[in-house]
N, CA, C, O and CB atoms as a CASP TS submission, in Angstrom:
PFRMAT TS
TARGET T0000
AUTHOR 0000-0000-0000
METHOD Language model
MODEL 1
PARENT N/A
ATOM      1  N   UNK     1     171.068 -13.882   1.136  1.00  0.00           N
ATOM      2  CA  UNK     1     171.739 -15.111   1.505  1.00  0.00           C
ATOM      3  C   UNK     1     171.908 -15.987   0.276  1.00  0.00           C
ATOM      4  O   UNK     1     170.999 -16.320  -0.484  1.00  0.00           O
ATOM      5  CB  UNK     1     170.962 -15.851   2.600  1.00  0.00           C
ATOM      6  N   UNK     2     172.967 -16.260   0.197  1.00  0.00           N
ATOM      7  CA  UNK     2     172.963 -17.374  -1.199  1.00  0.00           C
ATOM      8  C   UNK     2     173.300 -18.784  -0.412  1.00  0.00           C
ATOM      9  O   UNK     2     173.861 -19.112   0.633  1.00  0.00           O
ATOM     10  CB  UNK     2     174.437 -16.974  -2.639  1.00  0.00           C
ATOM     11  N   UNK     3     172.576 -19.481  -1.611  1.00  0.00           N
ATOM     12  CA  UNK     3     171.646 -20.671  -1.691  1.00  0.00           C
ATOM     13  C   UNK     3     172.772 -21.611  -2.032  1.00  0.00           C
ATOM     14  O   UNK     3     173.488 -21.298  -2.983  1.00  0.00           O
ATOM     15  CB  UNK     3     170.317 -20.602  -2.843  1.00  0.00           C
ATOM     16  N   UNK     4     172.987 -22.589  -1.454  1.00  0.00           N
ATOM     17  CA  UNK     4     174.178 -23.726  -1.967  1.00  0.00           C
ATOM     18  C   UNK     4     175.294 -24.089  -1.258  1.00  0.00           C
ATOM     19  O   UNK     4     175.589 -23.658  -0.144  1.00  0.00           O
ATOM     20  CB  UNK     4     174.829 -23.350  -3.129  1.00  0.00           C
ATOM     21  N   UNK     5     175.997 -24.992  -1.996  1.00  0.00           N
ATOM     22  CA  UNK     5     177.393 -25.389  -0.816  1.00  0.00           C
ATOM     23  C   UNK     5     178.298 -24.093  -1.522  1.00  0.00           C
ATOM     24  O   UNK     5     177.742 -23.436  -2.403  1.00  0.00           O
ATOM     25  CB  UNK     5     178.423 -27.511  -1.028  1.00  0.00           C
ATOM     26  N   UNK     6     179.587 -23.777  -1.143  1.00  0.00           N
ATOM     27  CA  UNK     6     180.450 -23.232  -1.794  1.00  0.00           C
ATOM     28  C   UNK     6     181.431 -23.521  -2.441  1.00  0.00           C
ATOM     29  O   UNK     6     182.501 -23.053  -2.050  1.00  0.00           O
ATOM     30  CB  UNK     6     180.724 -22.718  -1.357  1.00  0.00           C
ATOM     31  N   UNK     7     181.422 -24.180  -3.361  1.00  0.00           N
ATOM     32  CA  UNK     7     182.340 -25.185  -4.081  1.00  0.00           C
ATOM     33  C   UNK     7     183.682 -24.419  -4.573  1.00  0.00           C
ATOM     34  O   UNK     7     184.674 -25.020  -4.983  1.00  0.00           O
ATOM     35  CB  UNK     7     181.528 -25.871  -5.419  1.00  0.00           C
ATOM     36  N   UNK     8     183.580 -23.052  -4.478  1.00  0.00           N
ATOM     37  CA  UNK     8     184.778 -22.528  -4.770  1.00  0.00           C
ATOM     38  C   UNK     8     185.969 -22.073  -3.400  1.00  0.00           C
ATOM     39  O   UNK     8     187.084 -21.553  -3.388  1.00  0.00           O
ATOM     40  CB  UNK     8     184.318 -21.316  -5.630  1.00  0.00           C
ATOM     41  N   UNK     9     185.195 -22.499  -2.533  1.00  0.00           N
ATOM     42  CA  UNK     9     185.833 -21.736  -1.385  1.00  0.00           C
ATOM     43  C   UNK     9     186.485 -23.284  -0.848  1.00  0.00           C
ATOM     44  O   UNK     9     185.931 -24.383  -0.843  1.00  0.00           O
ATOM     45  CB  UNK     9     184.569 -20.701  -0.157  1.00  0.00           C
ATOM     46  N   UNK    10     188.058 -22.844  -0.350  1.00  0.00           N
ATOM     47  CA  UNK    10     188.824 -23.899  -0.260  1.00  0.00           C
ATOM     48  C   UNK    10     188.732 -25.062   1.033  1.00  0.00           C
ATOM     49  O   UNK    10     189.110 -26.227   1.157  1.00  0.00           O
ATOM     50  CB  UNK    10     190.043 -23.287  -0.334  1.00  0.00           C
ATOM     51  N   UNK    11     188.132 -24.232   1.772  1.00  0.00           N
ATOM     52  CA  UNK    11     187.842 -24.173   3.380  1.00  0.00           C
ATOM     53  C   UNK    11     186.304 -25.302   3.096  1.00  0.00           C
ATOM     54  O   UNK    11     186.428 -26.485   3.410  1.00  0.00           O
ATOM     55  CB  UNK    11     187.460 -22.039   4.204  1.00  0.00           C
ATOM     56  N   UNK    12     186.003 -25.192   2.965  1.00  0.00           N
ATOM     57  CA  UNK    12     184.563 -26.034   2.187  1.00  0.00           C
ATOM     58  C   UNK    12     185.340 -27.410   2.102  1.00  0.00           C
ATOM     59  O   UNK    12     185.188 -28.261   2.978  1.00  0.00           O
ATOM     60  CB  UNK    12     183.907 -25.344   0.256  1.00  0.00           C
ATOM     61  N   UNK    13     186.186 -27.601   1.005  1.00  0.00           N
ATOM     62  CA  UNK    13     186.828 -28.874   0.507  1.00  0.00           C
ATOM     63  C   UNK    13     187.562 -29.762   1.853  1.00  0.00           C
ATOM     64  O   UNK    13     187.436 -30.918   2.256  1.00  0.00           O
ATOM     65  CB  UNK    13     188.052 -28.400  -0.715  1.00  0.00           C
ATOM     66  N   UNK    14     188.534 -28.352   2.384  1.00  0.00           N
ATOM     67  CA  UNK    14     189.369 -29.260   4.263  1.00  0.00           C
ATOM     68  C   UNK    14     188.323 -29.493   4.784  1.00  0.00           C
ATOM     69  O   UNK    14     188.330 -30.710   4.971  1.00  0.00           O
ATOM     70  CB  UNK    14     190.430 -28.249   5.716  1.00  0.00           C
ATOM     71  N   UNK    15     187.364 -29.065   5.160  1.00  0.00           N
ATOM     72  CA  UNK    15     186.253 -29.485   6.160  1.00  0.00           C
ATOM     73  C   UNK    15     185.361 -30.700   5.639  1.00  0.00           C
ATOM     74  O   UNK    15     184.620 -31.314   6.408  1.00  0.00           O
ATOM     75  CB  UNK    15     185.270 -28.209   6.441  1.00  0.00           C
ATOM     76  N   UNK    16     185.491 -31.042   4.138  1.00  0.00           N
ATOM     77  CA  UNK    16     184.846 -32.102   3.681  1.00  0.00           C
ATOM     78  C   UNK    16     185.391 -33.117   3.384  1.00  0.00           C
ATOM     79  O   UNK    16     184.807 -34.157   3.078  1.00  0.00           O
ATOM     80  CB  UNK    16     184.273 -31.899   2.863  1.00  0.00           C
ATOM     81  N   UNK    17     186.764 -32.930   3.443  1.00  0.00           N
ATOM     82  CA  UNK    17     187.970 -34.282   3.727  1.00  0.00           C
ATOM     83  C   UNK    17     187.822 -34.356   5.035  1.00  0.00           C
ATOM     84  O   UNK    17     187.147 -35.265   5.518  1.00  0.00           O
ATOM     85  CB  UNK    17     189.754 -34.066   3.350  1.00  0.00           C
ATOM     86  N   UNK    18     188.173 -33.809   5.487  1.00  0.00           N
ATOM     87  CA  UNK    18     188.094 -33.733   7.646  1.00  0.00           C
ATOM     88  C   UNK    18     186.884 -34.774   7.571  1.00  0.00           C
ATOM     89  O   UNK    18     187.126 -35.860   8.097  1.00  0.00           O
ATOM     90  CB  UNK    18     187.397 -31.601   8.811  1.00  0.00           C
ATOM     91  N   UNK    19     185.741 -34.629   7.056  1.00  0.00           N
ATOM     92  CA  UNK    19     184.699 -35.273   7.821  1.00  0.00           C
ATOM     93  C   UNK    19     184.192 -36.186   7.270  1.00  0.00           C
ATOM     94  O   UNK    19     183.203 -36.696   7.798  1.00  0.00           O
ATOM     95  CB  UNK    19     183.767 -34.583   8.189  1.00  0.00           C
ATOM     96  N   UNK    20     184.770 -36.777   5.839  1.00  0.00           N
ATOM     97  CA  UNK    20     184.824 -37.921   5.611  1.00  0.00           C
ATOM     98  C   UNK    20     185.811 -38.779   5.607  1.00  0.00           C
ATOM     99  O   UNK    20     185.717 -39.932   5.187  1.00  0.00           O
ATOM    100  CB  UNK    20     184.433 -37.977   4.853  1.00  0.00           C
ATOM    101  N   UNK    21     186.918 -38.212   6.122  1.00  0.00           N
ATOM    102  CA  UNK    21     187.658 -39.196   6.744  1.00  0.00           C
ATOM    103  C   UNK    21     187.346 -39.900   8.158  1.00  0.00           C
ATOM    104  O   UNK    21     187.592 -41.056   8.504  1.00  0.00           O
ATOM    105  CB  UNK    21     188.803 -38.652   6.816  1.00  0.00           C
ATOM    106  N   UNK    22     186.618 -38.665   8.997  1.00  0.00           N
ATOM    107  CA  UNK    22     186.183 -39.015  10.220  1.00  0.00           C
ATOM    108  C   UNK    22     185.171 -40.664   9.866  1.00  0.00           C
ATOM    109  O   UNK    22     185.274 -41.814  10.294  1.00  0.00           O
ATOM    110  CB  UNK    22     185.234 -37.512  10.895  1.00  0.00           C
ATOM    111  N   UNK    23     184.434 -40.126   9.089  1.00  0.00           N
ATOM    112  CA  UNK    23     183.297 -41.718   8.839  1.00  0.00           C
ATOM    113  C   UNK    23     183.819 -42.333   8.778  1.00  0.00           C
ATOM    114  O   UNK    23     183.605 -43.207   9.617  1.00  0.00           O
ATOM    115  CB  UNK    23     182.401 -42.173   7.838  1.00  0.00           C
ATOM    116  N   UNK    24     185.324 -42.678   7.571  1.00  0.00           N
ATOM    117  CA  UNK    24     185.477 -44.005   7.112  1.00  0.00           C
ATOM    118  C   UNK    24     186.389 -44.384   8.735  1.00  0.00           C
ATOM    119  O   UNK    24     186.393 -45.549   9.132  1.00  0.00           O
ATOM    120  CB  UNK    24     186.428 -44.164   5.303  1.00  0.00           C
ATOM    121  N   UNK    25     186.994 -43.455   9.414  1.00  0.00           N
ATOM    122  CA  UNK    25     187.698 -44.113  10.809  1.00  0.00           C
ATOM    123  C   UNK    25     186.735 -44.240  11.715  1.00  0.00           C
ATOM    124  O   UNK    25     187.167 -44.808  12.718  1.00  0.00           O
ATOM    125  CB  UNK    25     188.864 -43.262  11.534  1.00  0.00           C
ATOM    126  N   UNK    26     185.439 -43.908  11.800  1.00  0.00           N
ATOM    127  CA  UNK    26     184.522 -44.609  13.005  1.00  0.00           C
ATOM    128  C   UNK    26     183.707 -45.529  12.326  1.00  0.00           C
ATOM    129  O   UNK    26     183.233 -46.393  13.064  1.00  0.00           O
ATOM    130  CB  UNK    26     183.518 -43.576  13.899  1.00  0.00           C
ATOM    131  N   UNK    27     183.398 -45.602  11.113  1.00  0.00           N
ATOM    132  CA  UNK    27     182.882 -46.870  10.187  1.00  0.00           C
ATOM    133  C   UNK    27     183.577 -48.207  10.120  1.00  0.00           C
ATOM    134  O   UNK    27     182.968 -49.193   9.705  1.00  0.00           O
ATOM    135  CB  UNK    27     182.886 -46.472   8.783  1.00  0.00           C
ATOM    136  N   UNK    28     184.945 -48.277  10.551  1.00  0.00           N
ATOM    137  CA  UNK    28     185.950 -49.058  10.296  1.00  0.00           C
ATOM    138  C   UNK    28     185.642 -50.609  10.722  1.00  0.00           C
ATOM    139  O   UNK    28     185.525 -51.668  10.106  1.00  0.00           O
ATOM    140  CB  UNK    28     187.113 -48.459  10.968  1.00  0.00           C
ATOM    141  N   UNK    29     185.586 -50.288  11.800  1.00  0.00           N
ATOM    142  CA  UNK    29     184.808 -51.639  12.745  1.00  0.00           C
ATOM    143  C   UNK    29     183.750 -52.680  12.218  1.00  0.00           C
ATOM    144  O   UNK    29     183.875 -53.903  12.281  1.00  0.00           O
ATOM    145  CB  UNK    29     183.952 -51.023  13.928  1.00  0.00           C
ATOM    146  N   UNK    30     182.448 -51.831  11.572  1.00  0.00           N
ATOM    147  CA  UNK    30     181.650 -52.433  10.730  1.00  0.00           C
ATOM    148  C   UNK    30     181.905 -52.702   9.714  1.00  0.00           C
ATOM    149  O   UNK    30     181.076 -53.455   9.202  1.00  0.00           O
ATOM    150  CB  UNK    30     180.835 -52.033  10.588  1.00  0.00           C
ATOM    151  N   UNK    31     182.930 -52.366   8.947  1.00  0.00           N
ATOM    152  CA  UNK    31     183.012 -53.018   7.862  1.00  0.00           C
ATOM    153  C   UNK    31     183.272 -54.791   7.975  1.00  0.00           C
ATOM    154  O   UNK    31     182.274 -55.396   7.582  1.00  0.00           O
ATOM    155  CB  UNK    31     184.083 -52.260   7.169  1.00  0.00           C
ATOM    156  N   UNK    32     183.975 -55.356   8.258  1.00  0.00           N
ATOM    157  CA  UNK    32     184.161 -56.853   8.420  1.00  0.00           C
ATOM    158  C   UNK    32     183.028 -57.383   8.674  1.00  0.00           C
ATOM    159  O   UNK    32     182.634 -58.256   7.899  1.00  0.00           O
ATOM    160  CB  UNK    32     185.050 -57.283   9.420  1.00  0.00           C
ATOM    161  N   UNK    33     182.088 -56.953   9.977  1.00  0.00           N
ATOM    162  CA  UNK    33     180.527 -58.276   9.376  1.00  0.00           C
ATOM    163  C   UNK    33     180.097 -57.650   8.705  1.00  0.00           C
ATOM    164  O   UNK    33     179.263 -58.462   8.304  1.00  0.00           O
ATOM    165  CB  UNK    33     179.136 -58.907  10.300  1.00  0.00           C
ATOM    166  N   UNK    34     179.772 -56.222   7.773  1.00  0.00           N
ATOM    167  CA  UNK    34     178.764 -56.196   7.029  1.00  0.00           C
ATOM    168  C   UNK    34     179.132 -56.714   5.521  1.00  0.00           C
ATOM    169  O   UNK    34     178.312 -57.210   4.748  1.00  0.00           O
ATOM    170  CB  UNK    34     178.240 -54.855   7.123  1.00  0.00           C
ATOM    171  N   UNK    35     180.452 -56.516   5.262  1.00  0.00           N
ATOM    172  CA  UNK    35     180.912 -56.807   4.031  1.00  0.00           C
ATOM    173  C   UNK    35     181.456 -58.001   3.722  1.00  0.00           C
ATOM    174  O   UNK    35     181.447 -58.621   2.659  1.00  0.00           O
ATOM    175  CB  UNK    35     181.683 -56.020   3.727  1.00  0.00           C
ATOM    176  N   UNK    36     181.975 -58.277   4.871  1.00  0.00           N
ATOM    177  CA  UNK    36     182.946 -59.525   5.136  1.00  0.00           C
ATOM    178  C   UNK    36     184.263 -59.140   4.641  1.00  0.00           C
ATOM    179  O   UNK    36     184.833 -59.926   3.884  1.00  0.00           O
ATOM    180  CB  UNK    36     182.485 -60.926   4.380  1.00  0.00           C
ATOM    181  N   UNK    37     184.947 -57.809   5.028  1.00  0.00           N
ATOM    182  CA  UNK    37     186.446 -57.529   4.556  1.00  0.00           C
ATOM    183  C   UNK    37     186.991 -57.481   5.886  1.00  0.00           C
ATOM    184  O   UNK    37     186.370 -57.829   6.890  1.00  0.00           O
ATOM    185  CB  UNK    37     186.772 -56.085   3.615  1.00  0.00           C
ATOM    186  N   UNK    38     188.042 -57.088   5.867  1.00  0.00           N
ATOM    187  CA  UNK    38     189.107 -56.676   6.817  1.00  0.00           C
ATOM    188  C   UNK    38     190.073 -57.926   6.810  1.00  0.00           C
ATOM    189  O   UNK    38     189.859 -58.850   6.025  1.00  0.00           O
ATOM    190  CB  UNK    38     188.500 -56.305   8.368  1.00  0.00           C
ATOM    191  N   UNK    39     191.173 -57.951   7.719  1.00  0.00           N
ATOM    192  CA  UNK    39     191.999 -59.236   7.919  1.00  0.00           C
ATOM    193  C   UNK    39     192.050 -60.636   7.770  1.00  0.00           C
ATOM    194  O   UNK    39     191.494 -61.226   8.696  1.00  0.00           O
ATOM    195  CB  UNK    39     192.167 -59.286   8.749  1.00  0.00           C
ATOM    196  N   UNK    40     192.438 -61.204   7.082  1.00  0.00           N
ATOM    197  CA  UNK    40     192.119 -62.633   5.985  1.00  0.00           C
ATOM    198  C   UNK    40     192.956 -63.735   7.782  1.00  0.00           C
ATOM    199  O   UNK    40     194.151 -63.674   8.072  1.00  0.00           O
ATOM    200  CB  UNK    40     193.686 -62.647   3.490  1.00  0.00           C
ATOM    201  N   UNK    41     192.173 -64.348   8.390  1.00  0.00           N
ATOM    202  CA  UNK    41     192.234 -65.309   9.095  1.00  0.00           C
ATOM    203  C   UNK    41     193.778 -66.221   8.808  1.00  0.00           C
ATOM    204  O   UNK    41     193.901 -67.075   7.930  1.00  0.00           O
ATOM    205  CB  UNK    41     190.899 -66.007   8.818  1.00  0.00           C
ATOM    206  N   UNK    42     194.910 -65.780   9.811  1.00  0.00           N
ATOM    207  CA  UNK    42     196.081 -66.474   9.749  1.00  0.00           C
ATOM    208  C   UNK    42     196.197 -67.777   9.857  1.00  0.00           C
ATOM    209  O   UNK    42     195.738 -68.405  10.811  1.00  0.00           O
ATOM    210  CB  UNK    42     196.773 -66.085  10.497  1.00  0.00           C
ATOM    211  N   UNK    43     196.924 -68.383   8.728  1.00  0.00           N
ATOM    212  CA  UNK    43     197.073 -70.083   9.023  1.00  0.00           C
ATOM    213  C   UNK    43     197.701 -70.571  10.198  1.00  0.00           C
ATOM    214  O   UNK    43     197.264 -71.604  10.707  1.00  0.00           O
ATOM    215  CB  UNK    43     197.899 -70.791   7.975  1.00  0.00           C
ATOM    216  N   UNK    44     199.024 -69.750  10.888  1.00  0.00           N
ATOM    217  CA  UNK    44     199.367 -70.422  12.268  1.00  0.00           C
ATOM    218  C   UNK    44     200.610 -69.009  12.290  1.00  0.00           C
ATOM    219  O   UNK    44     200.867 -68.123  11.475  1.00  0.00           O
ATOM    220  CB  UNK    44     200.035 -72.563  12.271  1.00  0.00           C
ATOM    221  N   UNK    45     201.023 -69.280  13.319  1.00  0.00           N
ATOM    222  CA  UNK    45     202.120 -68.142  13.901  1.00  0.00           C
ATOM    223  C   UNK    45     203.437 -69.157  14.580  1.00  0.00           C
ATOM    224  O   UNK    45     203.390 -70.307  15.019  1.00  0.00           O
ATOM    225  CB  UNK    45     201.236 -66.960  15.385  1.00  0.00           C
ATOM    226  N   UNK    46     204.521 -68.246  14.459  1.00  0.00           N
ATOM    227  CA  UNK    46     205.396 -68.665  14.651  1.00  0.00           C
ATOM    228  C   UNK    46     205.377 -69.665  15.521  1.00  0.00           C
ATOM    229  O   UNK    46     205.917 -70.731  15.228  1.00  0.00           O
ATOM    230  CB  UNK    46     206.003 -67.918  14.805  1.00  0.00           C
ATOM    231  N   UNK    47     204.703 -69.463  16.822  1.00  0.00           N
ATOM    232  CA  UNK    47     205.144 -69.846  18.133  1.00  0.00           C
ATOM    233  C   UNK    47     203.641 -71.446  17.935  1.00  0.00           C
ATOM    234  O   UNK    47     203.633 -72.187  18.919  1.00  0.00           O
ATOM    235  CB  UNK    47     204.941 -68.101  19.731  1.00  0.00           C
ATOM    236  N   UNK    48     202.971 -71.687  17.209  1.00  0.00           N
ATOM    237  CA  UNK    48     202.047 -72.258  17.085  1.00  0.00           C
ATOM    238  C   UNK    48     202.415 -73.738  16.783  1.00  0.00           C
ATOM    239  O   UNK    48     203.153 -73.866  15.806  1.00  0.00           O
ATOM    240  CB  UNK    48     201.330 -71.593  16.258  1.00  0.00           C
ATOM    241  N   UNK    49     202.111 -74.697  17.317  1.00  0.00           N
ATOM    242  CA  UNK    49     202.150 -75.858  16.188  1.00  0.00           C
ATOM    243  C   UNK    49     201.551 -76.460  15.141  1.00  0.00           C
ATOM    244  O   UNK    49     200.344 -76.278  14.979  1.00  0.00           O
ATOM    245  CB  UNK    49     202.183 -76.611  16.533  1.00  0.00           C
ATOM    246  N   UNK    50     202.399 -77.404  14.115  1.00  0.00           N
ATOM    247  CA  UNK    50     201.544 -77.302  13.039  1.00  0.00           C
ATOM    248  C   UNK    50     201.818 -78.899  12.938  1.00  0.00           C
ATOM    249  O   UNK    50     202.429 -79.689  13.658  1.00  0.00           O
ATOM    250  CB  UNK    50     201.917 -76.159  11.703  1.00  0.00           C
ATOM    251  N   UNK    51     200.878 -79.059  11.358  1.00  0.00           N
ATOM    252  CA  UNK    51     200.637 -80.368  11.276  1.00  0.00           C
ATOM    253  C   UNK    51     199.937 -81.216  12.308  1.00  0.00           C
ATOM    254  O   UNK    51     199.117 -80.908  13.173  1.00  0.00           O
ATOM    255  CB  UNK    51     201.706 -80.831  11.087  1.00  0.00           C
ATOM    256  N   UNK    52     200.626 -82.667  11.893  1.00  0.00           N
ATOM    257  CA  UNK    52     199.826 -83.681  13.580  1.00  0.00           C
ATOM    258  C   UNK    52     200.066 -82.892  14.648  1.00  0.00           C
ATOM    259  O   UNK    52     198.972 -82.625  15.146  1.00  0.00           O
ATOM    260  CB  UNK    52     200.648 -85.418  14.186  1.00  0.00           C
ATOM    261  N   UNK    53     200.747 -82.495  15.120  1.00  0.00           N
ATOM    262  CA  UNK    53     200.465 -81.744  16.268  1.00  0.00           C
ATOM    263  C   UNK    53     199.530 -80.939  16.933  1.00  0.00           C
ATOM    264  O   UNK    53     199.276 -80.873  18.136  1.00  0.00           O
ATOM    265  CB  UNK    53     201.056 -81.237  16.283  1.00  0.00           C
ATOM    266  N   UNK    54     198.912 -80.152  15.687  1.00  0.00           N
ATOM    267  CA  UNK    54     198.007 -79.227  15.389  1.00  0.00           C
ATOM    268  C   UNK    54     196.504 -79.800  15.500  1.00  0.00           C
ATOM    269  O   UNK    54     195.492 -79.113  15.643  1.00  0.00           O
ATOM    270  CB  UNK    54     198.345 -78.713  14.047  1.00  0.00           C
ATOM    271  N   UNK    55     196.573 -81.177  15.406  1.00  0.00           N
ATOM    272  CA  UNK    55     195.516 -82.066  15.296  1.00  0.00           C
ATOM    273  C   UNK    55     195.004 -82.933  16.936  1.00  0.00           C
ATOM    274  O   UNK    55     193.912 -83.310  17.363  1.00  0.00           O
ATOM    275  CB  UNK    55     196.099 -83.147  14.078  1.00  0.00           C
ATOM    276  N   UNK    56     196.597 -82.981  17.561  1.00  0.00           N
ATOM    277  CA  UNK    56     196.060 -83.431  19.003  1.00  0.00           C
ATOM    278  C   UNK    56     195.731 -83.001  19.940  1.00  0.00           C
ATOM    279  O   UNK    56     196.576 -82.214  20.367  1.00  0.00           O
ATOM    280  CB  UNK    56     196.542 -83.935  19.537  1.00  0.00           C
ATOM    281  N   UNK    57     194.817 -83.098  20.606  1.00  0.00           N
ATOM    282  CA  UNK    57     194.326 -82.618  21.756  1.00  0.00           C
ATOM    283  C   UNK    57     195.882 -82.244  23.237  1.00  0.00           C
ATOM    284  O   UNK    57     196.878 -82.822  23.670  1.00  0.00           O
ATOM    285  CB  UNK    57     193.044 -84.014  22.151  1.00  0.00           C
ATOM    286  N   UNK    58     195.328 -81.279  23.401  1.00  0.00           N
ATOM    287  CA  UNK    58     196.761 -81.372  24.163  1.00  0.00           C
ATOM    288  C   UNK    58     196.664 -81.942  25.408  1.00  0.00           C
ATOM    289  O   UNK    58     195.587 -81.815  25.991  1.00  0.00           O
ATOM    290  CB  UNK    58     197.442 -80.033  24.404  1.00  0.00           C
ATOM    291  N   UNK    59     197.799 -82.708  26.090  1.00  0.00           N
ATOM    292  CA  UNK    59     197.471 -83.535  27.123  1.00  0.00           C
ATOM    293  C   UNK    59     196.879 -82.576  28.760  1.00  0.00           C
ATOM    294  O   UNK    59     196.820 -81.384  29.061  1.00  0.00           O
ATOM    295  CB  UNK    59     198.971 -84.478  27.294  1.00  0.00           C
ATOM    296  N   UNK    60     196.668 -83.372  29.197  1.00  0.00           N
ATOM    297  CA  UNK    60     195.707 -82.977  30.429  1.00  0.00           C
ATOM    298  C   UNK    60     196.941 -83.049  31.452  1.00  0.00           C
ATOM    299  O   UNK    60     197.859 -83.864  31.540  1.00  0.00           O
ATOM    300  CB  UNK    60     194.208 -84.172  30.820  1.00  0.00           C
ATOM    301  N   UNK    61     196.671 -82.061  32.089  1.00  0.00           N
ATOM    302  CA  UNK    61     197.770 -81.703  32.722  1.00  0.00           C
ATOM    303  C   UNK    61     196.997 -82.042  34.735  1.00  0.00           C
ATOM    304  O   UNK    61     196.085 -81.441  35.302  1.00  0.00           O
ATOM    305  CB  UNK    61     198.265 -79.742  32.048  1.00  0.00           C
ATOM    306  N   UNK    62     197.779 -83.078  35.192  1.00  0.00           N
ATOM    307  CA  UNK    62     197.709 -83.676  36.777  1.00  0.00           C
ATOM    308  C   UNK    62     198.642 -82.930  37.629  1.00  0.00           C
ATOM    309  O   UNK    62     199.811 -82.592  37.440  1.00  0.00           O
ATOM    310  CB  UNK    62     198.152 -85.316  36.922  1.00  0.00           C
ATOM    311  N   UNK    63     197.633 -82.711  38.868  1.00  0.00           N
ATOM    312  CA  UNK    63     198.223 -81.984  39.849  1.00  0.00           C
ATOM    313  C   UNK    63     198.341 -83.057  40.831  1.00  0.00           C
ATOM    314  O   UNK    63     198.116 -84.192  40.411  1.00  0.00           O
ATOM    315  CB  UNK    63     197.463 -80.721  40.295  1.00  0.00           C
ATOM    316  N   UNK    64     198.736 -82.876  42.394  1.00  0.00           N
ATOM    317  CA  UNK    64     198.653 -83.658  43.250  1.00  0.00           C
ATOM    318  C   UNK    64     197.580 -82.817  44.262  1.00  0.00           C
ATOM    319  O   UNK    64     197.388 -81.605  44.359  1.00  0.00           O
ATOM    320  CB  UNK    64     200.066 -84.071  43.720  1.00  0.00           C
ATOM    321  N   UNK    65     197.038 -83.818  44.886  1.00  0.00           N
ATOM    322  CA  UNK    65     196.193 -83.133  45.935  1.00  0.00           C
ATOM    323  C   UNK    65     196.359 -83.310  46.999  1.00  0.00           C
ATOM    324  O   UNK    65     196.425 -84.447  47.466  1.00  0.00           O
ATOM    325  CB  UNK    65     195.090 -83.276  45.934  1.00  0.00           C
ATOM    326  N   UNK    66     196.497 -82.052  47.817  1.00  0.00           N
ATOM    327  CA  UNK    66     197.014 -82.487  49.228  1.00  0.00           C
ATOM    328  C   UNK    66     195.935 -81.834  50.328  1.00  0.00           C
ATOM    329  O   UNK    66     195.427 -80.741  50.077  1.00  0.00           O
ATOM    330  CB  UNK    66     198.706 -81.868  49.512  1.00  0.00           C
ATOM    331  N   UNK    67     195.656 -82.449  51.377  1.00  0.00           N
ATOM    332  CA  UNK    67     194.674 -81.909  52.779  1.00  0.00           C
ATOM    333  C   UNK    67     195.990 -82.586  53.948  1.00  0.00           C
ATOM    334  O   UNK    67     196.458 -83.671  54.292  1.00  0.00           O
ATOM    335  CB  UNK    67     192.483 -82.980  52.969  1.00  0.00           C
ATOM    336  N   UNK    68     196.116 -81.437  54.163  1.00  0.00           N
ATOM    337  CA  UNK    68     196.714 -80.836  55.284  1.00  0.00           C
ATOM    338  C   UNK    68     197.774 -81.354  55.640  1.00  0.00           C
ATOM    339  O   UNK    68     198.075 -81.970  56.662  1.00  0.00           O
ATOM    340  CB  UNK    68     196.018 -80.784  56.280  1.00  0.00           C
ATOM    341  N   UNK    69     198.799 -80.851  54.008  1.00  0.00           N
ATOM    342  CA  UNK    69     200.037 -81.317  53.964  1.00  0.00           C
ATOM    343  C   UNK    69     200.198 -82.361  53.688  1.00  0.00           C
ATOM    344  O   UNK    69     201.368 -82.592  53.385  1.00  0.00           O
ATOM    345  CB  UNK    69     200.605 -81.212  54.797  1.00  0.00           C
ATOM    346  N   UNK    70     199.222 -83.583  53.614  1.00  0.00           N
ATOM    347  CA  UNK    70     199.733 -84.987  52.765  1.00  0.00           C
ATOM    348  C   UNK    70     199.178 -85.241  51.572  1.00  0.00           C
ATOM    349  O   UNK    70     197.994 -84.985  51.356  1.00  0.00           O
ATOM    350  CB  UNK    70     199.473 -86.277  53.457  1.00  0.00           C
ATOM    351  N   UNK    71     199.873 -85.702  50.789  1.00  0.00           N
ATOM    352  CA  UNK    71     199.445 -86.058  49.460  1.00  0.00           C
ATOM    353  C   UNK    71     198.204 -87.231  49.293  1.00  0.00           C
ATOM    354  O   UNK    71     198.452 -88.329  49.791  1.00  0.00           O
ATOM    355  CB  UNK    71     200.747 -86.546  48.760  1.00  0.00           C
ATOM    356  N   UNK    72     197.309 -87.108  48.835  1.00  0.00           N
ATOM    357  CA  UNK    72     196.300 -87.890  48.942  1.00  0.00           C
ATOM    358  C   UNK    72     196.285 -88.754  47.828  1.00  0.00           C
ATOM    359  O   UNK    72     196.964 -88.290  46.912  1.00  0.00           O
ATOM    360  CB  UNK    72     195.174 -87.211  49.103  1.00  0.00           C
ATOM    361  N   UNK    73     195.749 -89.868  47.560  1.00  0.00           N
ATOM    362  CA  UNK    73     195.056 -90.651  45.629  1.00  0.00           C
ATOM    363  C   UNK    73     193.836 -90.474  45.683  1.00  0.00           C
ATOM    364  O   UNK    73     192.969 -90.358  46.550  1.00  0.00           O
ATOM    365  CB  UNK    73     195.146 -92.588  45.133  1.00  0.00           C
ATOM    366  N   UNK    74     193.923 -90.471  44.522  1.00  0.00           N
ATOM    367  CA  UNK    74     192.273 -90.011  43.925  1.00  0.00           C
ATOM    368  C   UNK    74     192.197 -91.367  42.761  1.00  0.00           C
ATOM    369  O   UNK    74     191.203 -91.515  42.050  1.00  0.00           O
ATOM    370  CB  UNK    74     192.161 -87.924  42.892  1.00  0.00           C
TER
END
């Protein structure tokens, strides 16, 4: 039996890309808290508002309340 990896045999090398690619795609996840990499935190998106806007609380939105079909005050 010989002793060692087989560094000449090609089949050796696909199976050792195969399976370190496998790590770095199930490792992927952990990388961001352990390293602190992955996706750099977006300043705002299209549909977002910005500036003062961005700063106010957004208004509170009133319903009416009704028992048993009439509108009541609160």
């Amino acid at each position: 039996m010989n002793g060692g990896f087989p560094a000449d045999d090609w089949q050796f090398w696909v199976v050792t890309a195969c399976a370190a690619a496998a790590v770095v795609f199930l490792t992927r996840p952990l990388w961001r808290p352990l390293f602190g990499l992955g996706r750099r935190k977006q300043t705002g998106c299209p549909g977002c508002p910005t500036g003062e806007a961005a700063s106010k609380p957004p208004a509170p939105k009133h319903v009416d309340l009704t028992i048993g079909g009439k509108r009541v005050r609160s």
